[in-house]
C-alpha positions in Angstrom: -45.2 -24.6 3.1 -42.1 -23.1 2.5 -41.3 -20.0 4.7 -40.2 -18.0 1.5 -43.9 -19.1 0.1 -45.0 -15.7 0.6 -42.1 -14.1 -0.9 -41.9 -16.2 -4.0 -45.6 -15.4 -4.5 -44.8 -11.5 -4.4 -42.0 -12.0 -7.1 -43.8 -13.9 -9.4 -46.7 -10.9 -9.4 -43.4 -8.7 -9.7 -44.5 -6.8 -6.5 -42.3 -6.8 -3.7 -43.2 -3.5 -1.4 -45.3 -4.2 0.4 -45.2 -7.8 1.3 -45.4 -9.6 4.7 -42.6 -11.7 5.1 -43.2 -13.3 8.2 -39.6 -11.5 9.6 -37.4 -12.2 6.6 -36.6 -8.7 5.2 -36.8 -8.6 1.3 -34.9 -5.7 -0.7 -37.1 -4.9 -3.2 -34.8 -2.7 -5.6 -33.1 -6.5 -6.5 -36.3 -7.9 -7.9 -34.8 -9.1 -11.4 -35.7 -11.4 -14.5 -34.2 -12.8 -17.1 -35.9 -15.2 -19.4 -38.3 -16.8 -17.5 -36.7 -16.5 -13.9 -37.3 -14.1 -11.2 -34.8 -13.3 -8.7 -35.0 -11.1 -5.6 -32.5 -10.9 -2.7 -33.6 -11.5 1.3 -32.6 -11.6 4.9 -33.5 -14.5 6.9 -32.2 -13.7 10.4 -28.2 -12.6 9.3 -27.6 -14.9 6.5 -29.0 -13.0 2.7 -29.8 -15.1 0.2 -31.2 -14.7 -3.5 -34.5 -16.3 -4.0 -35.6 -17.6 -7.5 -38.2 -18.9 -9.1 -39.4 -19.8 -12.3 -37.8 -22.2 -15.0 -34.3 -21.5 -17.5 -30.9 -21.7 -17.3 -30.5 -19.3 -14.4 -32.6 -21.1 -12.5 -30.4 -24.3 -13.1 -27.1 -22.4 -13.2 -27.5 -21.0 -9.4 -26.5 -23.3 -6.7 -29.0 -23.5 -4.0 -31.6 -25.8 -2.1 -34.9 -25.9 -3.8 -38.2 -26.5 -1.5 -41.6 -25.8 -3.2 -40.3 -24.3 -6.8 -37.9 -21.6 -5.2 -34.4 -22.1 -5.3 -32.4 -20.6 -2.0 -29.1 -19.8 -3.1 -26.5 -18.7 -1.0 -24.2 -15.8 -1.6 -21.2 -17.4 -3.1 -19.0 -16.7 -5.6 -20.6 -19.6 -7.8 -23.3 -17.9 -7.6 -21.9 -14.3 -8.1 -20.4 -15.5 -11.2 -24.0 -16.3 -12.6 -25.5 -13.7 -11.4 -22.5 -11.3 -13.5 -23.4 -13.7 -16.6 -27.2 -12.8 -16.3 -27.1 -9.1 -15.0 -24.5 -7.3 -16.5 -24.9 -3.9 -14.3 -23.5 -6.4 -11.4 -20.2 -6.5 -13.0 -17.2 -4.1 -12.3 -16.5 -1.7 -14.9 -13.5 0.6 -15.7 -14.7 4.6 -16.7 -11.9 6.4 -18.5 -11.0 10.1 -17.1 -14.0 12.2 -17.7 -15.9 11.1 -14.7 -15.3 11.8 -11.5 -14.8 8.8 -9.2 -14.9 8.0 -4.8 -12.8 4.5 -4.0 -15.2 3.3 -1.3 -12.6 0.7 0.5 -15.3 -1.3 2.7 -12.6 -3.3 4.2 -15.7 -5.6 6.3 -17.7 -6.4 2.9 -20.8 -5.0 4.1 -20.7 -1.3 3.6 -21.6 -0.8 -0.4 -25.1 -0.5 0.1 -24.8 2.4 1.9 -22.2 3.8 -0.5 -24.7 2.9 -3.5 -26.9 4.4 -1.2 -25.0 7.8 -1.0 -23.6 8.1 -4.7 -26.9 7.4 -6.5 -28.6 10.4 -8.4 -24.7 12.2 -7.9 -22.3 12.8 -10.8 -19.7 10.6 -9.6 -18.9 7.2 -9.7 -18.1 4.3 -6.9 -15.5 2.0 -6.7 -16.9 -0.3 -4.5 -14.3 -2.7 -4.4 -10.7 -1.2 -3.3 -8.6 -3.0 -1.0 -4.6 -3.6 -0.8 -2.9 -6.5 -0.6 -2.0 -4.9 3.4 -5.6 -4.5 4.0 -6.6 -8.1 3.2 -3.9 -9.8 5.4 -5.4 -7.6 8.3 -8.6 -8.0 7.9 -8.5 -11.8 6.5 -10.5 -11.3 3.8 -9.2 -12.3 -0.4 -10.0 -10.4 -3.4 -12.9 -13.0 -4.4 -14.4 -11.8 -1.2 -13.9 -8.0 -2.1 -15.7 -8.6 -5.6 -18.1 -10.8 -4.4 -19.4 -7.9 -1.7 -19.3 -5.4 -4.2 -21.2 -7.0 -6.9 -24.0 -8.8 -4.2 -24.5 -5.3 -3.5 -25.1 -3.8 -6.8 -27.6 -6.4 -7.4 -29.2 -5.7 -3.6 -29.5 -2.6 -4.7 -30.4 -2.4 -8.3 -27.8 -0.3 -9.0 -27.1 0.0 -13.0 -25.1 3.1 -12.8 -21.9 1.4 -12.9 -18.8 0.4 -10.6 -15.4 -0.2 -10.4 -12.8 -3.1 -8.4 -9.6 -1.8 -7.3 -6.4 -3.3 -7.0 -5.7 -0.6 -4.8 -1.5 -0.5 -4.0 0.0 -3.1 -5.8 3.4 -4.0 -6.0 4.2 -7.8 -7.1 3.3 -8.8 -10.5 1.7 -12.0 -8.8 -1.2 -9.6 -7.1 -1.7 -7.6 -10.2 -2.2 -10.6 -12.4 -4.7 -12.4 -9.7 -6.5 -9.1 -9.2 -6.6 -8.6 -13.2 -7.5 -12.3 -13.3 -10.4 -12.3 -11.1 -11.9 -9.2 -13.0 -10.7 -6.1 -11.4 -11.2 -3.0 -13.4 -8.6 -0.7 -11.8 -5.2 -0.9 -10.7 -3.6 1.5 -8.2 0.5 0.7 -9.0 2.6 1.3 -5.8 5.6 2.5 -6.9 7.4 3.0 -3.7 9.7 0.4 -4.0 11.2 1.9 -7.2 11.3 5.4 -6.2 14.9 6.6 -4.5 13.9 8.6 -1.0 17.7 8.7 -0.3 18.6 11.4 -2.5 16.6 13.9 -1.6 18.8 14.1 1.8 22.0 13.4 -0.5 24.7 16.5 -1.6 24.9 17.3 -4.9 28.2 16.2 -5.2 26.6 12.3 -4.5 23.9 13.0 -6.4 26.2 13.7 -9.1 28.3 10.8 -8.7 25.4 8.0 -8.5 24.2 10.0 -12.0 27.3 9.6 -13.4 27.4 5.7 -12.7 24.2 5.2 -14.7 24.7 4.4 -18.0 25.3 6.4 -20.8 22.0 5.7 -23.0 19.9 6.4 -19.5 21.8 9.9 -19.0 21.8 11.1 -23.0 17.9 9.9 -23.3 17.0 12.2 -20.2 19.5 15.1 -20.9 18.3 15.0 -25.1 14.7 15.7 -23.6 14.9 18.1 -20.8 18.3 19.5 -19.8 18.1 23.0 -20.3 14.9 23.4 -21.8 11.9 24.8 -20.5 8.4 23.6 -20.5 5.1 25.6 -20.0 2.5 23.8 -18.2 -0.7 24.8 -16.0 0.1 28.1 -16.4 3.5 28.1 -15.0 7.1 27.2 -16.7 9.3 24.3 -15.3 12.9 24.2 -16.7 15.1 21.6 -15.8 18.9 22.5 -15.5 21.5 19.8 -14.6 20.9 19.3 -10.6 17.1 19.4 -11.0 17.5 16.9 -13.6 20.2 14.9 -12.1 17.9 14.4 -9.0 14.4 13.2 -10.5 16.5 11.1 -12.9 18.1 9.2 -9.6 14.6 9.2 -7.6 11.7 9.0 -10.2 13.8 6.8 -13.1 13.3 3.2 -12.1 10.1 4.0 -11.0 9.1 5.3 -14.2 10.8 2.1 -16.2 8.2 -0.3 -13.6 5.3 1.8 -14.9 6.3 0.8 -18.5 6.8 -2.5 -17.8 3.6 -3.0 -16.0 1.7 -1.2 -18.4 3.2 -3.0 -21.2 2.7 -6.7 -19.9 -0.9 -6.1 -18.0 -3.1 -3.1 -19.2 -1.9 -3.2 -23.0 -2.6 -6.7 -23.4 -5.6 -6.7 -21.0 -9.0 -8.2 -22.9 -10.9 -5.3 -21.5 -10.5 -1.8 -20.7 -8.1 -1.1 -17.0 -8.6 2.2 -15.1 -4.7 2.5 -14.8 -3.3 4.8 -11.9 -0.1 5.5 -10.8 0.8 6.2 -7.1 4.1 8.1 -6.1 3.2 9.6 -2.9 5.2 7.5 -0.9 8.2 9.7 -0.8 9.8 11.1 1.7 8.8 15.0 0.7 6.0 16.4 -1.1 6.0 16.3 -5.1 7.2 18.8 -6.6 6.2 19.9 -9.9 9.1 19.2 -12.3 8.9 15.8 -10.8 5.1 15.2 -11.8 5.7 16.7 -15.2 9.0 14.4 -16.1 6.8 11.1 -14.8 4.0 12.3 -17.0 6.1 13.5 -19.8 7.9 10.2 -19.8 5.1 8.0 -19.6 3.4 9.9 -22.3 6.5 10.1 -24.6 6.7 6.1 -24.0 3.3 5.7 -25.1 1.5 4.3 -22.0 -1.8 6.2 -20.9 -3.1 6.7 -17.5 -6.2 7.2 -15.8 -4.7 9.0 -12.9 -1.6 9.9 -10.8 -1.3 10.3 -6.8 1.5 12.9 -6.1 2.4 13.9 -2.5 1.0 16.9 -2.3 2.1 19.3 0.9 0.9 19.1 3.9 0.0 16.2 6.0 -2.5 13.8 4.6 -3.0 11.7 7.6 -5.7 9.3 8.4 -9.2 9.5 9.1 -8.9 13.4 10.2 -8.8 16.9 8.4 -5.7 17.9 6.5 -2.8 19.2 8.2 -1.1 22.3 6.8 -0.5 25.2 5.1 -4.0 25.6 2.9 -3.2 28.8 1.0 0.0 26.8 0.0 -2.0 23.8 -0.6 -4.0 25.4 -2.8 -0.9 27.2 -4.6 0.8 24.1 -5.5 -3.0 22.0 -6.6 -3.4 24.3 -8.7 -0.1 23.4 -10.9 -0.7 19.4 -10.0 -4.6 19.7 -11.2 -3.5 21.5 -14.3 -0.7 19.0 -15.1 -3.2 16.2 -15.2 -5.4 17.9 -17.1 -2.6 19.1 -20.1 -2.2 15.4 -20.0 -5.9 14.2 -19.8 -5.4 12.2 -16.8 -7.4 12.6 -13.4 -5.4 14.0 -10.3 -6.0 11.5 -7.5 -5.7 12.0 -4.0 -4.8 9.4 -1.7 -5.7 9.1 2.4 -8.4 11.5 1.1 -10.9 10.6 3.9 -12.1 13.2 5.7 -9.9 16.4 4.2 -12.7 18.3 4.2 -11.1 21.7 4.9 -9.6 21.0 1.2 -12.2 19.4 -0.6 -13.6 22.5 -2.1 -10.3 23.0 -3.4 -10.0 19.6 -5.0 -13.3 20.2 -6.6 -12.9 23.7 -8.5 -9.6 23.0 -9.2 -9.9 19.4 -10.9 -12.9 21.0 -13.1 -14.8 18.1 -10.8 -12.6 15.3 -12.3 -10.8 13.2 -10.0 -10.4 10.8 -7.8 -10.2 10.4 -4.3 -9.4 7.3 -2.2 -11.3 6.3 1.4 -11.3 3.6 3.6 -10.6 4.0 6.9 -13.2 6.9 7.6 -16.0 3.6 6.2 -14.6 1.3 9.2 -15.3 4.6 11.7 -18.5 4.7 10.6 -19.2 1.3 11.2 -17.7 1.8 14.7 -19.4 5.1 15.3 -22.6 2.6 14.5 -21.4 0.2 17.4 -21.2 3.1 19.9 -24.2 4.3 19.8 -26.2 0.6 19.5 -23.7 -1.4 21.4 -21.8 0.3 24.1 -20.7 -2.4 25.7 -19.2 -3.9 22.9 -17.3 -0.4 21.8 -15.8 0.2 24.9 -14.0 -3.4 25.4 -12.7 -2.6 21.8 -11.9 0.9 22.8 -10.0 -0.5 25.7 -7.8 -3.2 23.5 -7.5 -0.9 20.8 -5.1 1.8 23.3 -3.2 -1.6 24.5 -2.7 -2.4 21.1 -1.8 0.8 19.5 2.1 0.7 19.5 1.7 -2.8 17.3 -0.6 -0.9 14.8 1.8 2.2 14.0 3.9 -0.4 12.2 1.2 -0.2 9.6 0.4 3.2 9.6 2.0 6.9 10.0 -0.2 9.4 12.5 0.9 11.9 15.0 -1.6 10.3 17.3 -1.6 11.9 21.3 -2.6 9.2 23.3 -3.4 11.9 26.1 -5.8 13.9 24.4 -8.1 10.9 24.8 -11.0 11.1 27.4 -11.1 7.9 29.7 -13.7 6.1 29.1 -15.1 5.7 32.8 -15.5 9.7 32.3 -18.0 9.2 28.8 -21.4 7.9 29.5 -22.6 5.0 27.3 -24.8 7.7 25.5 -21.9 10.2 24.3 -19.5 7.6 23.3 -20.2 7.9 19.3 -19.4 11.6 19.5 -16.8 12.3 22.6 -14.3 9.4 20.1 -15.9 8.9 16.8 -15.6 12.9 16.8 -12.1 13.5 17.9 -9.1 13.1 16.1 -7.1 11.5 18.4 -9.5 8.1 19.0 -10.5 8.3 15.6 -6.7 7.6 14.5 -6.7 4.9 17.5 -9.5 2.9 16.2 -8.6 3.8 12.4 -5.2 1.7 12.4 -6.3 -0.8 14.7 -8.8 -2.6 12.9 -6.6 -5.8 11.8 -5.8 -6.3 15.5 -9.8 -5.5 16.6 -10.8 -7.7 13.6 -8.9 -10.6 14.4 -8.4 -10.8 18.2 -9.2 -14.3 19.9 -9.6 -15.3 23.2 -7.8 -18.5 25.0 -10.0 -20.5 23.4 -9.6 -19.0 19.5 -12.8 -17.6 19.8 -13.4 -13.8 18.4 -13.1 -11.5 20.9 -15.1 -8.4 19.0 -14.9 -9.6 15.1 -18.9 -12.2 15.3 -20.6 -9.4 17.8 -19.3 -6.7 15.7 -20.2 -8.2 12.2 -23.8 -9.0 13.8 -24.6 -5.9 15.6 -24.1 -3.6 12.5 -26.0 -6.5 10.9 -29.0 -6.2 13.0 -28.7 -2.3 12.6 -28.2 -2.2 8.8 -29.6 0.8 8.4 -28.3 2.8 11.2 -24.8 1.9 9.4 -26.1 2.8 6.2 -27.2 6.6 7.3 -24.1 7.1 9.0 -22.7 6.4 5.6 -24.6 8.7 3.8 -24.0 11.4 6.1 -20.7 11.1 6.5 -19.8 10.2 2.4 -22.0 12.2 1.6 -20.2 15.5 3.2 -17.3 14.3 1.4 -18.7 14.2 -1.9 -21.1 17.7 -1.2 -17.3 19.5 -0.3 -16.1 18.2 -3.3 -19.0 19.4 -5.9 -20.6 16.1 -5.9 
C-alpha cells in the first residue's frame, strides 16, 4: 500500500484535519478540486509534494509518479504552471494604487507562508515575490525560482486574497523583459544609472554651462513648463526659478526620458495590467520636493501612469535597523512627498523600509494607509534569529565567518556598522544568542549583508559550509520560522495601520 494511502483516502472524503499520516505532515488549507481531481499539498521528510487523485486533465497535465491512483508530483515549475492554469488565486496579480501593499523579499524561497500567514484577515496586500537582479546572483537563485515559491505557497496556503511578483530594481531591458515574460506583475525601475549625482556638488556656474550644452528643444520644453512659475501642491507652493530648474533638469532629465521609454515599450504594450514603480532614491542627497513634483509632473504631462515612486527621503534608511535621523523633519518633509503622490494618484513607496518602526506611524497617517513599503533583509534575520535559538551551533560558525567576511559584503551594501559594539560570542551562552545579536543593531547589519557569502560558502571539497544545514533546520522548525514572521511583520504592518 502506498504510504500516501491514508492521505489520498482523507482527500477524496474532502477531510484533511484530522488525519494520521503516518509522519508526513499534510497542510490542509491546499485541499483543492477541479473537475473531478483533488489535490492537497504534503511533507514527506523535507521534500513537499502535491498529491492528487481522481481522473481529468489535471490529473494528466501534472508531472509526477503515480502508485495506487495518486499521482506524487513534485514541486516544479511544470507543475506550477498547471497548477496557475487550474487555480487561478495561485497566480500573481498587479493591484492599482488604492490598496496598500508589503514587498515580502524571501530571498531563500521558503518564507511566504509565514507572510501569507501574517497578512491574512489585514487590509494590505503581499508581494510575495520581490527579488533584484543583485539578490539572485548572491543567493543563486532565478526568477522561475522566485515565482515558483511564491505561487507553491499560495496554494499551501489557500490563499485567494491575491499577490503580486516583483521585479524589484531593474535596470537592463533584458531583465525587465524576462521578469515581464515569466509573469511578474510589478516592476520596481532603478533609475540610478540615469540620474546625475555629480551636480549636486557642482557650482552653478558648471551647472550652468552643462545646461547650456543640452539642446535647445530639451531647455525650451523644460523652461515653457516651469521656469518662473509656481505650482501648489500638498499644501505647500514649489516655484522653479532658473538655478532650481537648471539643476533637476541636469540630474532628473535622462532619468525621466528612461521612464518613458520603458514605460512606452513594456507596461503600455503589456497583455496584462503592471504595478509600475519608479525608484530614485539612489542619489546622493535626499529628494527634495521640486524634484519629485517635476518627475511626476513630467511623467504625467507625457502620459505614462505610475503605481508608485521611491524618493530619498531624509534621514538614514539603513538596513535591517530603526531609522536614523531627524523625525520631526522626517515627518515635515513626508508630509509634502505623501501629498505629492496623492495629487497625482500614485502610492508613496518607501524603500529599505524594514524595520523603521520609529516612523511607521508616520508613513501610515500620512499616506491615508496607501503605500508601499519594501523588506527583505529583516525576512533573512528572522530566519537566522530561528537558527539561534534551534541550532546554536550552527549560528555561531556563521556568526564567526560572517565578521571575517564582512569587509567583502560592504561592497554590496551601505551601513555605518561598528564592528566593536558586538559581544564576542564566547561571552553569549547558546541560550541568549537569538536576542544578545538578532536584537542589536550592529550584528543584525553583520548578518543582514552577508547572506550571499553565508549562502554560498563551500568547503575544500565544494561542499556547503552553512547553506544544506541551514535550509533543513528552518525546515524541520517550519513553524518556529513562521511565528517569528508573524511577530516580527506583523509589528511592521500594526506601526503602519495595518
Amino acid at each position: 500500500m502506498s504510504k500516501f494511502q491514508a492521505i489520498a483516502q482523507a482527500v477524496k472524503e474532502g477531510n484533511v484535519n484530522q488525519i494520521d499520516a503516518n509522519g508526513i505532515k499534510v497542510y490542509p488549507h491546499s485541499l483543492s478540486e477541479s473537475g473531478n481531481v483533488k489535490l492537497v499539498m504534503v511533507k514527506d521528510g523535507q521534500t513537499k509534494l502535491i498529491l492528487a487523485v481522481g481522473e481529468g486533465p489535471l490529473f494528466d497535465e501534472l508531472q509526477g509518479t503515480v502508485e495506487g491512483g495518486i499521482k506524487a508530483c513534485p514541486l516544479t515549475h511544470e507543475n506550477r504552471l498547471v497548477i496557475n492554469k487550474y487555480f487561478d488565486y495561485t497566480v500573481p496579480r498587479a493591484f492599482g494604487t488604492q490598496v496598500a501593499t508589503i514587498g515580502l523579499g524571501d530571498r531563500l524561497g521558503i518564507a511566504s507562508p509565514g507572510h501569507i500567514k501574517t497578512v491574512r484577515g489585514r487590509n494590505v496586500r503581499p508581494i510575495l515575490a520581490q527579488q533584484s537582479i543583485r539578490e539572485l546572483n548572491l543567493t543563486g537563485r532565478d526568477y522561475k525560482q522566485v515565482v515558483d515559491a511564491a505561487c507553491f505557497a499560495a496554494f499551501q496556503e489557500g490563499y485567494k486574497d491575491g499577490f503580486g511578483a516583483d521585479g524589484d530594481h531593474l535596470k537592463v531591458e533584458a531583465d525587465i523583459e524576462l521578469a515581464l515574460g515569466l509573469g511578474f506583475t510589478m516592476l520596481t525601475l532603478d533609475c540610478s544609472e540615469y540620474i546625475d549625482n555629480s551636480i549636486e556638488g557642482s557650482s552653478a556656474a558648471d551647472q550652468a554651462a552643462k545646461y547650456n550644452a543640452l539642446s535647445e528643444e530639451i531647455r525650451k520644453h523644460y523652461e515653457s513648463r516651469y521656469l518662473n512659475q509656481t505650482f501648489e501642491v500638498a499644501g505647500t507652493s514649489i516655484t522653479f526659478d532658473k538655478e532650481t530648474l537648471i539643476k533637476n533638469v541636469l540630474i532628473y532629465g535622462p532619468a525621466i526620458d528612461f521612464m518613458e521609454h520603458i514605460f512606452n515599450k513594456y507596461i503600455k504594450t503589456a497583455a496584462r495590467e503592471i504595478d509600475f514603480e519608479i525608484s530614485i532614491d539612489e542619489t546622493a542627497t535626499p529628494t527634495a520636493p521640486e524634484s519629485h513634483f517635476l518627475v511626476a509632473k513630467e511623467l504625467y504631462a507625457r502620459g505614462l501612469t505610475i503605481y508608485s515612486m521611491a524618493p530619498r527621503f531624509i534621514g538614514e534608511f539603513q538596513k535591517g535597523i530603526d531609522y536614523i535621523g531627524d523625525i520631526a523633519q522626517f515627518e515635515k518633509e513626508l508630509i509634502i512627498h505623501a501629498g505629492i503622490a496623492d495629487d497625482f494618484g500614485y502610492k508613496l513607496s518607501i524603500h529599505s523600509g524594514s524595520d523603521k518602526f520609529s516612523v511607521f506611524p508616520i508613513i501610515g497617517k500620512y499616506t491615508k494607509g496607501r503605500f508601499h513599503v519594501k523588506t527583505a533583509g529583516t525576512n533573512w534575520l528572522e530566519a537566522v534569529r530561528t537558527v539561534a535559538k534551534v541550532n546554536p551551533g550552527l549560528y555561531r560558525r556563521m556568526h564567526q565567518y560572517a565578521l571575517e567576511h564582512f569587509e567583502e559584503a560592504t561592497a554590496y551594501y551601505h551601513v555605518t556598522t561598528d564592528l566593536s559594539k558586538i559581544v564576542p560570542l564566547d561571552q553569549v551562552a547558546d541560550a541568549d544568542l537569538a536576542d544578545t545579536y538578532m536584537n542589536e543593531n550592529n550584528a543584525r547589519q553583520v548578518i543582514h549583508i552577508t547572506y550571499g557569502i553565508l549562502l554560498q560558502a563551500k568547503d575544500a571539497e565544494g561542499k556547503s559550509l552553512f547553506k544544506d544545514e541551514f535550509y533543513s533546520t528552518l525546515s524541520d522548525q517550519e513553524e518556529a520560522f513562521e511565528q517569528s514572521l508573524i511577530s516580527h511583520i506583523g509589528k511592521h504592518l500594526d506601526l503602519l495601520g495595518k
